[in-house]
C-alpha positions in Angstrom: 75.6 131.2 81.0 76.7 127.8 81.8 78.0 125.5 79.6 76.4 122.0 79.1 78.5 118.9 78.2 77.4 115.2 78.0 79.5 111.9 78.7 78.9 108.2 79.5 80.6 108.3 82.9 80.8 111.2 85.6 83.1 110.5 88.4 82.9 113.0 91.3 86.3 112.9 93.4 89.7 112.2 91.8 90.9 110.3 94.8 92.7 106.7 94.4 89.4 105.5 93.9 87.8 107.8 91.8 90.8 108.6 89.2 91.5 105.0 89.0 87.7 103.8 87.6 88.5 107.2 85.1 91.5 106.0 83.9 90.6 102.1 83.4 86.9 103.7 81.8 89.7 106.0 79.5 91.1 103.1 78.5 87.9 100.6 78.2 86.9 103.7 75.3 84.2 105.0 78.1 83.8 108.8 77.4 84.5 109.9 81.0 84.6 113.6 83.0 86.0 113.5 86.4 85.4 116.3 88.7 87.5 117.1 91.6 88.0 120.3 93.2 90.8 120.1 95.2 94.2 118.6 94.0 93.9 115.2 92.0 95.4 111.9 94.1 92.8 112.6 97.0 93.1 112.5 100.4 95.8 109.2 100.0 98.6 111.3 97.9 97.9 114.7 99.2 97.6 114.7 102.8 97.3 111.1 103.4 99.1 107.8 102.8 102.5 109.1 101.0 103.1 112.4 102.8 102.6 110.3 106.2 104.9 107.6 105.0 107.4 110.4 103.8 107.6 111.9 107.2 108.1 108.5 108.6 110.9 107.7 106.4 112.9 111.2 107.6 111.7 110.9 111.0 113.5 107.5 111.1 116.4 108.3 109.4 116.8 111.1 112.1 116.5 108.9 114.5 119.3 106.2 113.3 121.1 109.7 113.0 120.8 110.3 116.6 121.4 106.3 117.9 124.6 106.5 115.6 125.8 109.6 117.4 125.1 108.2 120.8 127.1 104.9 120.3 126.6 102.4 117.5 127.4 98.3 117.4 127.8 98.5 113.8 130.7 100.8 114.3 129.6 103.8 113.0 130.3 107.4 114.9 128.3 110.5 113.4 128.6 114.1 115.2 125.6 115.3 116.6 122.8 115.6 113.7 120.0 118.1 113.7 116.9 118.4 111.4 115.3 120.9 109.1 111.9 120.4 109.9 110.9 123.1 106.9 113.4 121.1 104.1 111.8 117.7 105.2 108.3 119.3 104.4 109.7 120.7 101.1 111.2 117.3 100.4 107.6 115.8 101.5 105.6 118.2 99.1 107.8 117.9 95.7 107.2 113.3 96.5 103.5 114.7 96.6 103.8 117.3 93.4 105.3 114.3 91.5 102.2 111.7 92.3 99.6 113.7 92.1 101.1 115.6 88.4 101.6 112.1 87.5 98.3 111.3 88.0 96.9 114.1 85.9 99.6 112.9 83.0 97.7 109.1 82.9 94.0 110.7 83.3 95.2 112.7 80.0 96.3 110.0 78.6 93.5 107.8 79.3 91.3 110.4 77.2 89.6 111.8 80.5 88.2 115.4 81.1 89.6 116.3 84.1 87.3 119.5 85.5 88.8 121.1 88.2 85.8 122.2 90.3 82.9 121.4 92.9 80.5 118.8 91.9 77.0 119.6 93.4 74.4 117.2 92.1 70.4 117.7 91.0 70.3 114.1 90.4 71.5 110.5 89.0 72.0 112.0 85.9 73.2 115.4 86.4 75.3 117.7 88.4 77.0 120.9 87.5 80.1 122.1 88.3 81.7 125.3 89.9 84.9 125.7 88.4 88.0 127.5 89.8 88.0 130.0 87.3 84.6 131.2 88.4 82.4 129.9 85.7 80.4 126.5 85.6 79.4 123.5 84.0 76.6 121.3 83.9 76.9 118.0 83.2 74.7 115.0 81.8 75.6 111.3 82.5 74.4 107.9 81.8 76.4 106.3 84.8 77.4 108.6 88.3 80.3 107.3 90.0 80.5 108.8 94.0 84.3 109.0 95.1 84.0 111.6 97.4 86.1 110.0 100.4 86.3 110.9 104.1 87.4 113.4 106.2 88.8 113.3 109.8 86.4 113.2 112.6 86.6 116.1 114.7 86.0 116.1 118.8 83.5 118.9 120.1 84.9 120.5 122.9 88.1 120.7 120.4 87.7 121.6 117.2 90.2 122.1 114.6 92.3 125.2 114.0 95.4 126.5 115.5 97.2 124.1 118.0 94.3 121.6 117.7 95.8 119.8 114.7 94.5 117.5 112.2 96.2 114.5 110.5 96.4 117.0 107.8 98.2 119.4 110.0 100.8 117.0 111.3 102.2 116.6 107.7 103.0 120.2 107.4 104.0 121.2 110.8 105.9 124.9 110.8 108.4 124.2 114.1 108.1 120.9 116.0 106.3 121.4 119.1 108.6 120.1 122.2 105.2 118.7 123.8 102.3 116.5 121.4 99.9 114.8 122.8 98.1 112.7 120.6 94.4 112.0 121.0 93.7 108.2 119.7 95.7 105.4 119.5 94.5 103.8 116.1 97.4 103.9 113.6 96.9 107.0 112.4 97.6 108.5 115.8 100.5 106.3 116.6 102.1 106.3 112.8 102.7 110.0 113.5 103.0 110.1 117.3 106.2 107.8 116.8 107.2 109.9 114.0 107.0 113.2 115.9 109.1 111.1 118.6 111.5 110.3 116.5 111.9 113.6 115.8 112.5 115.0 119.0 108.9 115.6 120.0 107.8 114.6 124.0 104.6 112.7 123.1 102.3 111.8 125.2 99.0 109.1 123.7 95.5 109.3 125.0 93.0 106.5 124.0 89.5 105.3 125.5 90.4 101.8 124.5 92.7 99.6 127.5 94.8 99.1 124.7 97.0 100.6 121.4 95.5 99.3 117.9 92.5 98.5 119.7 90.8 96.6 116.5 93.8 94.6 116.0 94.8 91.3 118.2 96.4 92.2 121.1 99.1 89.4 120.4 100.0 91.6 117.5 100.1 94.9 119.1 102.2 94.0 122.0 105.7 94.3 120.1 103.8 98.2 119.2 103.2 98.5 123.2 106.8 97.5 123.9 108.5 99.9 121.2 106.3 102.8 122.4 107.6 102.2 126.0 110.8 101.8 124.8 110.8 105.1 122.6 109.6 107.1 125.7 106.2 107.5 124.4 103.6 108.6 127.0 100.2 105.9 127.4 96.8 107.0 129.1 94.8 104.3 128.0 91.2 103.8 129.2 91.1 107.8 129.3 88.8 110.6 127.5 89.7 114.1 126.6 87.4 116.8 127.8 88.6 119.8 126.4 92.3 121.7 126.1 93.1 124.9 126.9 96.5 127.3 126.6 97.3 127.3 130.3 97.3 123.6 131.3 97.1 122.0 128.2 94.8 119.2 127.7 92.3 117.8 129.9 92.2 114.1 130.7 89.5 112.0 132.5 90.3 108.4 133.3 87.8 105.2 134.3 87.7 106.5 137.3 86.1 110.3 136.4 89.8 111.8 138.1 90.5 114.8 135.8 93.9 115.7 135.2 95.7 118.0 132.3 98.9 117.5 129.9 100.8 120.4 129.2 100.8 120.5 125.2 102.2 123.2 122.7 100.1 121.3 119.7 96.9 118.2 120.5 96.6 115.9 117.5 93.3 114.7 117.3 93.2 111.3 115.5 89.8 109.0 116.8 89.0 108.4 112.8 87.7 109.1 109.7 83.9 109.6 108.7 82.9 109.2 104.9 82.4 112.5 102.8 78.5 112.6 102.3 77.6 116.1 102.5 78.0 119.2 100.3 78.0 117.8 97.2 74.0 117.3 96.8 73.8 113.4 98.0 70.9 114.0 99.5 68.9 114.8 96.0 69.9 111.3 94.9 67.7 109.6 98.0 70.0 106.9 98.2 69.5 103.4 100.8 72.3 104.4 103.6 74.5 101.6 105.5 74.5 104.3 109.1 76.6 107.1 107.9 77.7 105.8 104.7 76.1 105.1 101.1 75.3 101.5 101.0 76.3 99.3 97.9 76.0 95.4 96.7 78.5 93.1 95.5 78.9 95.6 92.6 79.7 98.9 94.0 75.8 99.8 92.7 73.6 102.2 95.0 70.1 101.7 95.3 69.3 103.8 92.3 70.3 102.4 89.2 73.2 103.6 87.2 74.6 105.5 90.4 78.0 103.8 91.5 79.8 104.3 94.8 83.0 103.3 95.4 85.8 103.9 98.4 85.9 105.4 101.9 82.5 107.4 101.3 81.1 103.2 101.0 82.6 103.0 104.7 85.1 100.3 106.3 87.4 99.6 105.4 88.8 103.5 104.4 91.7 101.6 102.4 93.0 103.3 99.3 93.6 100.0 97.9 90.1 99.0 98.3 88.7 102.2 96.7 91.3 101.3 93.8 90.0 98.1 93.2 86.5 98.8 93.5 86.8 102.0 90.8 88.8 98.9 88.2 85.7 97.1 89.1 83.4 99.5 88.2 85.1 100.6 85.2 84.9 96.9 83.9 81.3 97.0 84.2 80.2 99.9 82.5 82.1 98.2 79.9 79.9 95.3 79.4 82.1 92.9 81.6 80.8 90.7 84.3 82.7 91.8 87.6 81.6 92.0 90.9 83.6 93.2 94.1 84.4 90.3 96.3 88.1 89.7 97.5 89.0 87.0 99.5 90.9 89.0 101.7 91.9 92.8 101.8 95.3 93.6 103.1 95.9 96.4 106.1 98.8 97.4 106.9 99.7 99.7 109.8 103.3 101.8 109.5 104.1 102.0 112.8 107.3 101.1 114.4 107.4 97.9 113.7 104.9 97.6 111.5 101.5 95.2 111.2 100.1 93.8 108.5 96.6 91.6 108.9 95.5 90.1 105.8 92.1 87.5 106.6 91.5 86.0 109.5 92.7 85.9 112.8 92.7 82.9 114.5 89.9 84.7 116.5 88.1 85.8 113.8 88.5 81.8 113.0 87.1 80.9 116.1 84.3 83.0 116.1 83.2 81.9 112.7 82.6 78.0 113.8 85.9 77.9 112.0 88.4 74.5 112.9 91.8 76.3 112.2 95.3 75.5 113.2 97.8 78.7 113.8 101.4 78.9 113.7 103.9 82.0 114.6 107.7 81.8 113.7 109.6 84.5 115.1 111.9 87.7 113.6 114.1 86.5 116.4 115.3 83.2 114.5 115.4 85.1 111.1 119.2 85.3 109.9 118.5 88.6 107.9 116.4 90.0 110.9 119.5 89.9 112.9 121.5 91.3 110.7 119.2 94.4 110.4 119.0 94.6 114.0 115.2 94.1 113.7 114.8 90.9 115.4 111.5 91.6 116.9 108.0 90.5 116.1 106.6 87.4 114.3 104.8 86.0 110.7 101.3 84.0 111.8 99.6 81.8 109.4 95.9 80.6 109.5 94.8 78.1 108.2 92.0 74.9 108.0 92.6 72.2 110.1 90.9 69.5 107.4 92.2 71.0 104.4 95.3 73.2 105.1 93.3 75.8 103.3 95.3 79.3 104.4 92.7 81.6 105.5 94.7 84.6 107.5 98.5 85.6 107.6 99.6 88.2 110.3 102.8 89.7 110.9 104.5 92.4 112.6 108.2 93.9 112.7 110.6 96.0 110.9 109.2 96.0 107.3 106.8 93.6 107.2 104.3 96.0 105.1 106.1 94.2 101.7 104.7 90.8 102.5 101.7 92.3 102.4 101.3 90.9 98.4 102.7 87.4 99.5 99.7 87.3 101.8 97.2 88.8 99.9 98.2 86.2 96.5 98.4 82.9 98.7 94.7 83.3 99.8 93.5 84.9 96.7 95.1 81.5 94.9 93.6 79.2 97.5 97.1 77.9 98.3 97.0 75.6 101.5 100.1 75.4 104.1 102.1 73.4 101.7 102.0 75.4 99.0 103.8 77.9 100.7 105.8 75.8 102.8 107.1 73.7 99.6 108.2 76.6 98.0 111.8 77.4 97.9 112.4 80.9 99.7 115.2 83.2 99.1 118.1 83.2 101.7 119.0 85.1 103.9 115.6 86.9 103.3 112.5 88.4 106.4 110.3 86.3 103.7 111.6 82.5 105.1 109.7 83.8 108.2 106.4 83.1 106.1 108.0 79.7 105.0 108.7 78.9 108.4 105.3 79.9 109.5 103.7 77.6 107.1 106.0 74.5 107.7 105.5 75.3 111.4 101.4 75.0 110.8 102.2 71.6 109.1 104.8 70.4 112.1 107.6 70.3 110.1 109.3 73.7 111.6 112.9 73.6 110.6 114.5 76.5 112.4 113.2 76.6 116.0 
């Protein structure tokens, strides 16, 4: 027999999105049941943002290991290190068992019923859910939240499974491979390519693009180009994969239809993410799609009324952030408040080596928008702390108005440069204009007097170059 339950607020997926409208609708006095039948923290916690960012972090401690050993400026000789590719995943998986337990910790304490199962729906108001233990539960709602996510997009001629790994499967890997080739040059693809290089891996890149990051500017990404040359890694740009097998490896066509193979002992496939729209009974709900993804206004509401959608399965941009605030936004309106889901700006940030962080415009997304804009680009190389973390590479950009000095866009790439991703994000949200940043007194020696300098640089006033 199944058991019926009723609530205010049914959230199906306990991703960053999803656990995040639970929790502020917990605390907003919203009964709320959130159903999520894998591990709670999503995608983003589990097999996502802070595992990849944890095998970063070892891979380039590793590699600082190995440059010490080789010869350091800095003065510092270290034997010949090695790495534990099985502790590094244990290390990996306790960060992950400590976010996502902490998760389950606030949705208790937020007064949320967590159920651990597969949601399948019969409509806006109800779905019922298979439970781990065996039995189910159906359950009634006056508002459906969709969190369900996205999942990696897989190529046809090679499908998942064995030495045809996922992004999933590069977090856990068994042994390193000695050869990876890495299908995709987006920053999923690159973030662990230059990890597994890092660690020893012979990586080889393969993207249809002409170009790395190929939806960022190429002004930013050629300080990535130049580190991936530098680092040894392997470039077929403008070239397709057509299949893999054990023998030769993968199989590589470029513009000009030549066919060649790359020996590999493991492919990652990494061309994207697609949001999660099917078995979970979306298609009983009859809801207005945006191409593969549900389609939402200005208030994360569907096309039926009291049915919410929020995060990745929304589509672009897949950001956890974004699925974050969009669940707070909901939340809030279930509530009875007045919110709607309009940032100024939404930071991305790409944790490559360096790092690139675009937050608004580019000064061709200026252009292109009838914008007049003034741009301005003060260099790592004239930064007194750069230097002194031997990171010297890379650049802060500012956009801005021409009449007003309204900032519009910052860009920035180089060692580290995800942290000023809140600087950004704040000076647009604020409406601050070049002087407002340029005015204010940055700490010394700090990489932040870079966005100072950019600023003051904008306004003609550039004091250090």
């Amino acid at each position: 027999m199944t058991k019926e339950i009723t609530t205010k607020l049914l959230v199906i997926g306990g991703g960053p999105g999803g656990y995040v409208a639970a929790i502020r609708a917990g605390q907003l006095g919203i009964p709320t049941v959130l159903a999520e039948g894998a591990s709670l923290g999503g995608t983003c916690l589990n097999i996502g943002c802070i595992p990849s960012k944890a095998i970063i972090h070892a891979a380039e401690e590793f590699e600082r290991a190995r440059h010490q050993a080789a010869g350091s400026a800095l003065g510092i000789r270290v034997s010949d290190p090695q790495i534990d590719i099985a502790q590094t995943v244990r290390w990996k998986d306790g960060i992950v068992a400590r976010l996502t337990g902490g998760v389950g910790t606030l949705l208790r304490k937020a007064g949320v019923q967590v159920l651990k199962g597969w949601a399948q729906m019969e409509d806006g108001k109800t779905a019922t859910v298979q439970l781990q233990g065996g039995e189910s539960v159906r359950v009634r709602c006056e508002h459906l939240l969709l969190a369900t996510g996205s999942e990696p997009v897989e190529l046809p001629s090679m499908p998942f499974g064995g030495p045809i790994w996922s992004s999933t499967d590069a977090l856990s890997p068994d042994v390193l491979p000695r050869r990876l080739v890495v299908v995709g040059a987006g920053y999923i693809g690159l973030e662990l390519g230059i990890a597994y290089r890092k660690l020893g891996v012979e990586v080889t890149v393969v993207e249809a693009a002409q170009r790395v990051l190929p939806s960022y500017d190429e002004e930013l990404t050629e300080p990535v180009l130049q580190a991936l040359q530098k680092q040894g890694v392997v470039l077929h740009l403008g070239c397709s994969v057509a299949g893999w097998d054990a023998r030769h490896g993968v199989h590589v066509r470029n513009a000009r239809a030549d066919e060649f193979a790359l020996p590999a002992e493991r492919v990652l496939v990494a061309v994207g993410r697609r949001p999660r729209t099917a078995g979970f009974g979306l298609e009983s709900l009859q809801l207005d799609m945006a191409g593969r993804h549900v389609a939402i206004d200005a208030h994360c509401r569907t096309s039926m009324r009291n049915v919410w959608a929020i995060g990745d399965v929304t589509g672009e941009p897949m950001l956890a952030h974004r699925a974050m605030a969009q669940g707070e936004c909901v939340a809030e309106q279930i509530a009875g408040r007045n919110r709607r889901f309009e940032p100024m700006a939404i930071p991305a940030v790409c944790f490559t080596d360096p790092e690139v962080v675009v937050v608004g415009r580019t000064p061709g997304e200026a252009r292109a928008a009838g914008l007049d804009c003034i741009d301005a680009a003060f260099p790592f190389a004239a930064n007194g702390r750069a230097m002194t973390l031997e990171s010297t590479g890379g650049f802060v950009r500012v956009v801005a108005r021409r009449d007003n000095h309204l900032i519009l866009g910052w860009q920035a790439v180089g060692r580290g440069v995800a942290e000023l991703a809140a600087a950004f994000g704040q000076s647009i949200e604020m409406g601050a204009r070049l002087e407002d940043v340029g005015h204010t007194i940055h700490a010394h020696p700090t990489m932040g007097e870079a966005v100072q300098e950019a600023a003051l640089r904008a306004l003609g006033q550039a004091l250090h170059i």
